[in-house]
N, CA, C and O atoms as CSV, one atom per row, in Angstrom:
chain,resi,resn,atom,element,x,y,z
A,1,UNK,N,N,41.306,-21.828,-31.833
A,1,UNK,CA,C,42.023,-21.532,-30.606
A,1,UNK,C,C,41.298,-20.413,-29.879
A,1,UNK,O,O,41.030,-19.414,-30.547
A,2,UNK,N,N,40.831,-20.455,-28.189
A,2,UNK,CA,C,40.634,-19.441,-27.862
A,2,UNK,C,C,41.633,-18.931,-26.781
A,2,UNK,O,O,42.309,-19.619,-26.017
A,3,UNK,N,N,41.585,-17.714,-26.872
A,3,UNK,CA,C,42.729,-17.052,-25.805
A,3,UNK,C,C,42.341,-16.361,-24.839
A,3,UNK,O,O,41.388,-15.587,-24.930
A,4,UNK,N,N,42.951,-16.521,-23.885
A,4,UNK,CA,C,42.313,-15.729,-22.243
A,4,UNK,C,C,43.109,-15.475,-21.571
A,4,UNK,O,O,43.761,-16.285,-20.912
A,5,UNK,N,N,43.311,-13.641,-21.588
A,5,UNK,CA,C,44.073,-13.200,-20.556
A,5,UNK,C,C,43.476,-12.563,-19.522
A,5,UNK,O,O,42.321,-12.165,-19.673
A,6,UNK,N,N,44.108,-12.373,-18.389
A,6,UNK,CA,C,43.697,-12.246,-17.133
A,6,UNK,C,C,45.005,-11.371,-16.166
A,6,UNK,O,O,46.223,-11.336,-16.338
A,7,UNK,N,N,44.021,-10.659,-15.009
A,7,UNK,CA,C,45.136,-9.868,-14.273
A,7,UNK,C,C,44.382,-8.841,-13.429
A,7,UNK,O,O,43.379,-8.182,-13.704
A,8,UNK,N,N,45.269,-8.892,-12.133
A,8,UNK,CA,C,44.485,-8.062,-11.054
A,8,UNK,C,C,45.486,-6.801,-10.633
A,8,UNK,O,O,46.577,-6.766,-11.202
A,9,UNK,N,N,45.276,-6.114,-9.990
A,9,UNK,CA,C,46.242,-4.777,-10.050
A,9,UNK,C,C,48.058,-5.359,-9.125
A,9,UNK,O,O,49.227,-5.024,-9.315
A,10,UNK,N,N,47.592,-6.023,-8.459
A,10,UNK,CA,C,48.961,-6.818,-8.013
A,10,UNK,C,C,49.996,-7.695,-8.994
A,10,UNK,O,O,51.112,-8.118,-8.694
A,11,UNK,N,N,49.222,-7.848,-10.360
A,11,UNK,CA,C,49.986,-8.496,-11.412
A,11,UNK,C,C,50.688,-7.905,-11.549
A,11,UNK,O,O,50.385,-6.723,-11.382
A,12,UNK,N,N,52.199,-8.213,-11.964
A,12,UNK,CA,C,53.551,-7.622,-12.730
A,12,UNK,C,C,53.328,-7.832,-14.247
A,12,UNK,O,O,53.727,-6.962,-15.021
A,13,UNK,N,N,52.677,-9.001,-14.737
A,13,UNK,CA,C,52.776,-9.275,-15.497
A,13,UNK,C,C,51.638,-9.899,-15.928
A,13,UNK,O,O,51.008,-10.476,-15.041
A,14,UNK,N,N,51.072,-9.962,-17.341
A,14,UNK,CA,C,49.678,-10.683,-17.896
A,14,UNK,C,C,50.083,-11.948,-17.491
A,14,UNK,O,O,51.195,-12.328,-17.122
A,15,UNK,N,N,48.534,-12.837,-17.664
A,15,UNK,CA,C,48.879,-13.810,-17.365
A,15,UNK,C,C,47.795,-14.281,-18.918
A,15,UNK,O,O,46.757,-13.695,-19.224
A,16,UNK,N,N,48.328,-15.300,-19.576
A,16,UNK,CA,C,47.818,-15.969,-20.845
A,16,UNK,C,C,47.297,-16.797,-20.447
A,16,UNK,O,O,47.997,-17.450,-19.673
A,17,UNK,N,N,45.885,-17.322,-20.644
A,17,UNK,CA,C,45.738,-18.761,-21.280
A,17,UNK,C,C,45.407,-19.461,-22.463
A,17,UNK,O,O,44.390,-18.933,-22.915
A,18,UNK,N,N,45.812,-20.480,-23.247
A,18,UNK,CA,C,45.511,-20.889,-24.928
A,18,UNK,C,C,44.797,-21.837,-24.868
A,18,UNK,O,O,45.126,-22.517,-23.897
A,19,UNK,N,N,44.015,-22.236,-25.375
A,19,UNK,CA,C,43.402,-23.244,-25.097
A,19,UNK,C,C,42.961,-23.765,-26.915
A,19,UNK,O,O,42.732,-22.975,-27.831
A,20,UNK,N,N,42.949,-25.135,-26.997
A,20,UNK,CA,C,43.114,-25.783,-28.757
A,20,UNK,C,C,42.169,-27.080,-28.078
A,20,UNK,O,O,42.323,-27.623,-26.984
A,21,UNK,N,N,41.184,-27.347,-29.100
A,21,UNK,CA,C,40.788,-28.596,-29.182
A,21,UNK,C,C,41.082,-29.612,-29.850
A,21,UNK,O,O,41.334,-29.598,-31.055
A,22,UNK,N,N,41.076,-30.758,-29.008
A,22,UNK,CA,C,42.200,-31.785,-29.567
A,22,UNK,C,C,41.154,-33.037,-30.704
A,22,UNK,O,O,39.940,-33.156,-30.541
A,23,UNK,N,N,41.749,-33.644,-31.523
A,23,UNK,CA,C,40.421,-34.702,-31.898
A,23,UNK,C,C,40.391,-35.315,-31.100
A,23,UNK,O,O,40.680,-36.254,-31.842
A,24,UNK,N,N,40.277,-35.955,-29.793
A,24,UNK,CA,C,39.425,-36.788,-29.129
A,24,UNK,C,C,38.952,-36.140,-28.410
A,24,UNK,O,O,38.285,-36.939,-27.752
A,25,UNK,N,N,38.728,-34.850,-27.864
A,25,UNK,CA,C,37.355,-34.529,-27.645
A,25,UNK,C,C,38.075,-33.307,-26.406
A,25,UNK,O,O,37.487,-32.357,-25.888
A,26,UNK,N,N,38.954,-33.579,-26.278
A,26,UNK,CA,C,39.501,-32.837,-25.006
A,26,UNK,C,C,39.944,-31.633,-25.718
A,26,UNK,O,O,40.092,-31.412,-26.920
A,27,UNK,N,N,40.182,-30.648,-24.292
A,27,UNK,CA,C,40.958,-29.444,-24.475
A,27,UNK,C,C,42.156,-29.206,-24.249
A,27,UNK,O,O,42.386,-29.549,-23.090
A,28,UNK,N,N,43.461,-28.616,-24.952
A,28,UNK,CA,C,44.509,-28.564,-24.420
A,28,UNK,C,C,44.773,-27.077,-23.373
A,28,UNK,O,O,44.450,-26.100,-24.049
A,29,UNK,N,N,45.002,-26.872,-22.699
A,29,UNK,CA,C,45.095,-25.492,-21.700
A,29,UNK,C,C,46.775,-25.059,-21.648
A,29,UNK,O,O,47.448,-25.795,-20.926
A,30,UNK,N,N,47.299,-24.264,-22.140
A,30,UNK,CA,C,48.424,-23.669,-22.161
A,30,UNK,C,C,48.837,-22.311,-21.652
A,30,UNK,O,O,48.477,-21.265,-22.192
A,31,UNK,N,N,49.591,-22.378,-20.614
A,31,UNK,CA,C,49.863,-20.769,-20.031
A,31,UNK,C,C,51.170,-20.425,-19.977
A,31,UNK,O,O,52.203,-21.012,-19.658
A,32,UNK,N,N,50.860,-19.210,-20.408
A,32,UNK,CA,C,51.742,-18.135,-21.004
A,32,UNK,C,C,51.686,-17.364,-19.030
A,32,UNK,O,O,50.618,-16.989,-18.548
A,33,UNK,N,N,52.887,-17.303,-18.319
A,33,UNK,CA,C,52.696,-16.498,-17.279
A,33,UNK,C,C,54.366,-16.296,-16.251
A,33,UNK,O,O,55.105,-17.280,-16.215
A,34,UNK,N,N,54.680,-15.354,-15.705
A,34,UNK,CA,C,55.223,-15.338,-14.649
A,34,UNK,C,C,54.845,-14.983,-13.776
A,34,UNK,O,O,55.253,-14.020,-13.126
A,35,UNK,N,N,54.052,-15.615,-13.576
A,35,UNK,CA,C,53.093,-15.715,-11.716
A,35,UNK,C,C,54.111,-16.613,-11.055
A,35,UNK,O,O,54.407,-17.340,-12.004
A,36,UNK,N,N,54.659,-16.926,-10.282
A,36,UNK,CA,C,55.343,-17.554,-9.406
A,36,UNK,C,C,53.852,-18.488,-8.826
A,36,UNK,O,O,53.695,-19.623,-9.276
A,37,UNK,N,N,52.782,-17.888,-7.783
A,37,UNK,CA,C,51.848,-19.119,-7.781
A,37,UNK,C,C,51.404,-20.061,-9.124
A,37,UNK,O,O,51.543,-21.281,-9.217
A,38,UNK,N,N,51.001,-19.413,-9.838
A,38,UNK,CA,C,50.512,-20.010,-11.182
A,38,UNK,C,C,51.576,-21.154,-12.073
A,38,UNK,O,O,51.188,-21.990,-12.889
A,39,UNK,N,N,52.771,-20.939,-11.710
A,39,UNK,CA,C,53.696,-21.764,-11.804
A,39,UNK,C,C,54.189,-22.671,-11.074
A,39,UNK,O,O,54.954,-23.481,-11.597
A,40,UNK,N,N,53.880,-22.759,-9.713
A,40,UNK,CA,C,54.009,-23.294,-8.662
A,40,UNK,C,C,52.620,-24.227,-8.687
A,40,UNK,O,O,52.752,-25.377,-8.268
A,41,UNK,N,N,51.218,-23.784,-9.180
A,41,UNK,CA,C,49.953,-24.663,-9.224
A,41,UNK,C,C,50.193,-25.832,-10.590
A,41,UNK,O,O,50.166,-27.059,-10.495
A,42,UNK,N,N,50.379,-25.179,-11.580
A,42,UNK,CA,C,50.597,-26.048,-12.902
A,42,UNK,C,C,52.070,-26.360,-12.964
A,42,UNK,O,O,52.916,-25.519,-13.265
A,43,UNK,N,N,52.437,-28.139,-12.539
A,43,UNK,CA,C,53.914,-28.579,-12.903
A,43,UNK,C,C,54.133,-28.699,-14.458
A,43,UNK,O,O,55.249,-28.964,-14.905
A,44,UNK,N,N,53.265,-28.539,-15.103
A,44,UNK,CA,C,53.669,-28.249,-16.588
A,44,UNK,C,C,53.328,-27.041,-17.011
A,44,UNK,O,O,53.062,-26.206,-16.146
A,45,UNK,N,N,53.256,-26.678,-18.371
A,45,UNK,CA,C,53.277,-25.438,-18.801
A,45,UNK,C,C,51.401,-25.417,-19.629
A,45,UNK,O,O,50.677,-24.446,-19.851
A,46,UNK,N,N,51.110,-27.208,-19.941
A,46,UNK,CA,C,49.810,-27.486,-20.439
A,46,UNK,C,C,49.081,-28.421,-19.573
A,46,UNK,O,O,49.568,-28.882,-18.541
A,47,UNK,N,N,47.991,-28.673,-19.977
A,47,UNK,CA,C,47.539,-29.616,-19.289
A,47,UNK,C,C,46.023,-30.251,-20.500
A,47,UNK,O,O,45.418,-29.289,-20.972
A,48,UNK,N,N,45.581,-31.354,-20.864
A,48,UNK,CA,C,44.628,-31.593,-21.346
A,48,UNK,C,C,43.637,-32.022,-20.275
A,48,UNK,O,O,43.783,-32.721,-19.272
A,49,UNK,N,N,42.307,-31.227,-20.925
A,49,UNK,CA,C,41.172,-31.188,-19.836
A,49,UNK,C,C,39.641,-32.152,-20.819
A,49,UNK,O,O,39.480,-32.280,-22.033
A,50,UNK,N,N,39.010,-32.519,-19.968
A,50,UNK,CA,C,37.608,-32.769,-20.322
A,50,UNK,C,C,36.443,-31.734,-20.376
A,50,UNK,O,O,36.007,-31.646,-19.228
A,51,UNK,N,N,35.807,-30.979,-21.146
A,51,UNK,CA,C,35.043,-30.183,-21.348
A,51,UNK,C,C,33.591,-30.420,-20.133
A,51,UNK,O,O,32.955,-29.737,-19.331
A,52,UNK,N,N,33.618,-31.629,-20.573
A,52,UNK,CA,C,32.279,-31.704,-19.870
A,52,UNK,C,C,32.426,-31.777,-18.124
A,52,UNK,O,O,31.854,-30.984,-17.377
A,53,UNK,N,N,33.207,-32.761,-17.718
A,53,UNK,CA,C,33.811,-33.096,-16.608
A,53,UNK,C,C,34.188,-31.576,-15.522
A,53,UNK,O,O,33.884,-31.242,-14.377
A,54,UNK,N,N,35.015,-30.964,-16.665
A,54,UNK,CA,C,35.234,-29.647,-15.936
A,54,UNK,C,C,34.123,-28.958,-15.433
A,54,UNK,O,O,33.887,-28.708,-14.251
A,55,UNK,N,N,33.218,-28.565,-16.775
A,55,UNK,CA,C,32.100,-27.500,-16.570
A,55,UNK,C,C,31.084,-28.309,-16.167
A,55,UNK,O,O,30.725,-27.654,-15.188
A,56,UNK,N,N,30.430,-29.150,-16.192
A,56,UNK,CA,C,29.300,-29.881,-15.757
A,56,UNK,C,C,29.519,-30.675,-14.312
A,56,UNK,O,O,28.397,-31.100,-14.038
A,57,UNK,N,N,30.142,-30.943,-13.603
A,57,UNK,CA,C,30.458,-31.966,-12.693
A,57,UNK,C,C,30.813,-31.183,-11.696
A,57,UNK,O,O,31.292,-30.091,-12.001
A,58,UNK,N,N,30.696,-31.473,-10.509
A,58,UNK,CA,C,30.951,-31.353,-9.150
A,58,UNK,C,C,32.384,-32.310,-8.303
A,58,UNK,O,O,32.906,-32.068,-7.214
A,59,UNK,N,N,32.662,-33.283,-9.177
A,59,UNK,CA,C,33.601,-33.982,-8.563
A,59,UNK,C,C,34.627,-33.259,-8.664
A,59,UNK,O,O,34.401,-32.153,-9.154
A,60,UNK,N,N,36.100,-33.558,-8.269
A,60,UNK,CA,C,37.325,-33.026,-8.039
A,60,UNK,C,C,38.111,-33.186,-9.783
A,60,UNK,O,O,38.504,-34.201,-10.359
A,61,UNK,N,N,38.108,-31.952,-10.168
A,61,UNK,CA,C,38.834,-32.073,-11.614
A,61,UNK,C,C,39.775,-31.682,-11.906
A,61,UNK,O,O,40.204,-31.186,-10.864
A,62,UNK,N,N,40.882,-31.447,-13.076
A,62,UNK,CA,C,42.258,-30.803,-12.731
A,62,UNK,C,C,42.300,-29.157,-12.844
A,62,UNK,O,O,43.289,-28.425,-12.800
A,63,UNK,N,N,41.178,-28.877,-12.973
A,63,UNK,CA,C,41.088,-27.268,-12.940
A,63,UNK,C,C,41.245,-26.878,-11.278
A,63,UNK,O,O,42.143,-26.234,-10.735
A,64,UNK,N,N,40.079,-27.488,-10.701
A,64,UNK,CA,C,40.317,-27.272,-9.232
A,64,UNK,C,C,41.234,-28.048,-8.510
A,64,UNK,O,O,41.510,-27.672,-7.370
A,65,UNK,N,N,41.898,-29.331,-9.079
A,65,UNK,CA,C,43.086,-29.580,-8.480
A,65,UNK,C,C,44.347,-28.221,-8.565
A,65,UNK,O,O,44.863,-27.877,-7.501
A,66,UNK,N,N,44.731,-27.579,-9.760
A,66,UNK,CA,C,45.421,-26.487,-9.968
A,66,UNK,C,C,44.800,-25.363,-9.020
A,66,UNK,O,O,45.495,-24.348,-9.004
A,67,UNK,N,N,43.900,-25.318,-8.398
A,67,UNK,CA,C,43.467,-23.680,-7.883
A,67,UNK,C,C,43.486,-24.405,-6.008
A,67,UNK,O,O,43.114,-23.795,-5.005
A,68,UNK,N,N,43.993,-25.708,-6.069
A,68,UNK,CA,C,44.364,-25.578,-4.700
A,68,UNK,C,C,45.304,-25.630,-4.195
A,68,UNK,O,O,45.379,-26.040,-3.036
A,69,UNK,N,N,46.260,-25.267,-4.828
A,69,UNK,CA,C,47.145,-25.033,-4.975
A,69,UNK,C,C,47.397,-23.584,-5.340
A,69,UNK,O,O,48.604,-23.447,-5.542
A,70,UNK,N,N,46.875,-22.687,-5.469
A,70,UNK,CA,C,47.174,-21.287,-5.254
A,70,UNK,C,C,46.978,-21.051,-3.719
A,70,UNK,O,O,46.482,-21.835,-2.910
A,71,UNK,N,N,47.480,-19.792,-3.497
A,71,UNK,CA,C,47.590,-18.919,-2.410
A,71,UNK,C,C,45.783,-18.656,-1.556
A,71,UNK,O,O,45.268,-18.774,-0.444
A,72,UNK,N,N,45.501,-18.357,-2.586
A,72,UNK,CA,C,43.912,-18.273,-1.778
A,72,UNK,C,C,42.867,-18.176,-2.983
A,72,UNK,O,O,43.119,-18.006,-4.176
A,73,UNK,N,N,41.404,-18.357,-2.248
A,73,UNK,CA,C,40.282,-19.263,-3.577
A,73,UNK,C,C,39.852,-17.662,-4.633
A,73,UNK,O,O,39.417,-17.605,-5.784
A,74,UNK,N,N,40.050,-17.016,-4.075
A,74,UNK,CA,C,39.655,-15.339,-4.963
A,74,UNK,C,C,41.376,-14.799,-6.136
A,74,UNK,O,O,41.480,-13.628,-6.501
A,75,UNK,N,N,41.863,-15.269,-6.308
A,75,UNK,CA,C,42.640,-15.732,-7.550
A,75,UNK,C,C,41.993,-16.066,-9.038
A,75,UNK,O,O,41.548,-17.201,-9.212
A,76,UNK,N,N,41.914,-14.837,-10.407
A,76,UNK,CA,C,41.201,-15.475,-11.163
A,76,UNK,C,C,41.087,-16.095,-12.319
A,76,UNK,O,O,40.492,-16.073,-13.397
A,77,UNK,N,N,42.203,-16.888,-11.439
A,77,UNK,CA,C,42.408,-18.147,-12.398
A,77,UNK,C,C,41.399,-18.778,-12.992
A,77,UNK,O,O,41.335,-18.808,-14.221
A,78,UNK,N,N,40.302,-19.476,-12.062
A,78,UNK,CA,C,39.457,-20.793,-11.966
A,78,UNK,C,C,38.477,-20.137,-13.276
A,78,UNK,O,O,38.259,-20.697,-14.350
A,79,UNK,N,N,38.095,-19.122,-12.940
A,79,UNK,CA,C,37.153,-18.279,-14.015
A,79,UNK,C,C,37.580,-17.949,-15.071
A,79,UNK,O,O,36.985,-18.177,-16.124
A,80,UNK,N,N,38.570,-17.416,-15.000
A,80,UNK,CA,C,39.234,-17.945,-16.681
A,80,UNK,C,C,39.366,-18.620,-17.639
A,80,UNK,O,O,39.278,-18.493,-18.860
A,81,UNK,N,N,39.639,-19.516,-16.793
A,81,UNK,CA,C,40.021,-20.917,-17.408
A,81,UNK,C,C,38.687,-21.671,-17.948
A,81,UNK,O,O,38.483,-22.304,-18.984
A,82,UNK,N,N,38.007,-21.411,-17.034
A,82,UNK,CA,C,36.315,-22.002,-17.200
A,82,UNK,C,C,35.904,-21.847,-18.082
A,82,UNK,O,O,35.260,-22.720,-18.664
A,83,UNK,N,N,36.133,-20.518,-18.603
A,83,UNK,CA,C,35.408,-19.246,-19.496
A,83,UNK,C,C,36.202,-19.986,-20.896
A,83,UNK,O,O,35.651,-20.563,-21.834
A,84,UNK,N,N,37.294,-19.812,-20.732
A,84,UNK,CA,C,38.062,-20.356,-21.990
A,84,UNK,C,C,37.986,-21.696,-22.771
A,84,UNK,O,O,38.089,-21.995,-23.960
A,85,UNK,N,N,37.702,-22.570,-21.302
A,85,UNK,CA,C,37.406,-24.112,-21.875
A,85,UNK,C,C,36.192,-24.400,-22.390
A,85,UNK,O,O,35.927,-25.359,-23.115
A,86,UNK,N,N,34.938,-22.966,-21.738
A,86,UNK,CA,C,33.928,-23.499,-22.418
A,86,UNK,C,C,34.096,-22.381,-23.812
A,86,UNK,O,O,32.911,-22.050,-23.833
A,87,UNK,N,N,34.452,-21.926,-24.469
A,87,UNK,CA,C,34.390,-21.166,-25.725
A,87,UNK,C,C,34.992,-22.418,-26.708
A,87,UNK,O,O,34.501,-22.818,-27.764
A,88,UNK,N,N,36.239,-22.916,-26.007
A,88,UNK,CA,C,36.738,-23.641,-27.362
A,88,UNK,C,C,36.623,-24.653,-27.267
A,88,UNK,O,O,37.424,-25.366,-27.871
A,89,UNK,N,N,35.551,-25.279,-26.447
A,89,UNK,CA,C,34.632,-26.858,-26.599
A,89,UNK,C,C,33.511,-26.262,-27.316
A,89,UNK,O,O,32.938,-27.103,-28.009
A,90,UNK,N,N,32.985,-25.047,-27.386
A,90,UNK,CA,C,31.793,-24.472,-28.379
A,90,UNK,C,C,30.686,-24.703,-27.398
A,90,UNK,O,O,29.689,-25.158,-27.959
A,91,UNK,N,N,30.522,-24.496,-25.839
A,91,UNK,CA,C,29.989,-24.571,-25.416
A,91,UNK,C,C,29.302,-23.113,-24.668
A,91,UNK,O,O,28.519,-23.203,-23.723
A,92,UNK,N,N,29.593,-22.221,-25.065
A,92,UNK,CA,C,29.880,-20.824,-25.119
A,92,UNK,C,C,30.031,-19.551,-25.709
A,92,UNK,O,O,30.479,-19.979,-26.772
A,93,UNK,N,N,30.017,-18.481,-25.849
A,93,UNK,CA,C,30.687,-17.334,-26.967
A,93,UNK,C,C,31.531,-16.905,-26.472
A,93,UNK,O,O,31.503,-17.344,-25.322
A,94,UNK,N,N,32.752,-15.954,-26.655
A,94,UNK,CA,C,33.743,-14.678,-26.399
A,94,UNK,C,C,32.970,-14.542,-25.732
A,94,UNK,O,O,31.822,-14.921,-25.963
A,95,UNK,N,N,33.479,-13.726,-24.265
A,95,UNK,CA,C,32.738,-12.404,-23.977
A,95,UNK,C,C,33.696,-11.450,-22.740
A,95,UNK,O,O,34.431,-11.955,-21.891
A,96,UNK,N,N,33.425,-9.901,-22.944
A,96,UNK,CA,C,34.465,-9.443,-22.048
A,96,UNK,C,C,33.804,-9.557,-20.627
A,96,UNK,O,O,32.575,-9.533,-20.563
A,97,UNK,N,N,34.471,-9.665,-19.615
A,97,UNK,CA,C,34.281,-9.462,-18.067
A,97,UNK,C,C,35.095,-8.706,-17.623
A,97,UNK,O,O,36.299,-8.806,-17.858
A,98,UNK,N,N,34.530,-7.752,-16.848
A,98,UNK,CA,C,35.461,-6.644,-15.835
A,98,UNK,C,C,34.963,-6.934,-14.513
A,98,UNK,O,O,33.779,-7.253,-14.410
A,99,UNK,N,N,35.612,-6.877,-13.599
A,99,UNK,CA,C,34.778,-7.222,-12.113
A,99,UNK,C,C,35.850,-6.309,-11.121
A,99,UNK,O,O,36.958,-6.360,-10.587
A,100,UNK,N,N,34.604,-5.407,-11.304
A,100,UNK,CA,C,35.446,-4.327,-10.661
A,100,UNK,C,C,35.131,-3.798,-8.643
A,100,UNK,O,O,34.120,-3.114,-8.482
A,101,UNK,N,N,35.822,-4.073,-7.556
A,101,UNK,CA,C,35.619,-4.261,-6.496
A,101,UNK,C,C,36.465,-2.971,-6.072
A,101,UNK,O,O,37.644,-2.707,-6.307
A,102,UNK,N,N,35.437,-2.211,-5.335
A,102,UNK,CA,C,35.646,-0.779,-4.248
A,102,UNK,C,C,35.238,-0.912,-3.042
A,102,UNK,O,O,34.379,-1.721,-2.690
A,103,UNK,N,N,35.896,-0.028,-2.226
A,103,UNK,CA,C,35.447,-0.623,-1.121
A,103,UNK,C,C,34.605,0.762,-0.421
A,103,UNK,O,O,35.457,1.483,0.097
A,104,UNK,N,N,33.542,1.204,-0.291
A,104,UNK,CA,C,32.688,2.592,-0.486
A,104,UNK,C,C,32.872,2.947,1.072
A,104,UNK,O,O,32.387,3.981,1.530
């Protein structure tokens, strides 16, 4: 299982994602959140994804079906999720990210 939490200074609250690989090849994506958008993008609470499809492909997939459906494209969801699906397809390692934006 890999786990990915996420959150910007406007969060009230963490936002989780779980992610389990299934035997046929897919990923399951599970969020832990009271985001009102994030709940409003995902009508379920999971969703099973294609590893490759997601991260390799350009066509329309259900990761970016869910992020058009947020409020606006700098939400960081999409990167999360990315990050997470590729660790627990083994297409990837852990790793921390901070992305930290000032305005000088």
């Amino acid at each position: 299982m890999t786990i990915v939490k996420f959150c910007n200074e406007q969060c009230v609250t963490e936002n989780v994602l779980h992610f389990e690989s299934l035997a046929n090849g897919l990923v399951r994506m599970r969020i832990e959140t009271a985001c009102k958008e994030l709940l409003n993008a995902i009508d379920q609470k999971e969703v099973d994804l294609d590893p490759m499809l997601e991260l390799f492909t350009t066509v329309d997939s259900k990761l970016s079906g869910i992020t058009s459906h947020l409020p606006h494209r700098v939400y960081p969801f999409l990167f999360a999720a990315l990050k997470g699906l590729q660790v627990e397809a083994g297409l990837g390692q852990p790793e921390v990210f901070t992305i930290e934006v000032k305005k000088a």
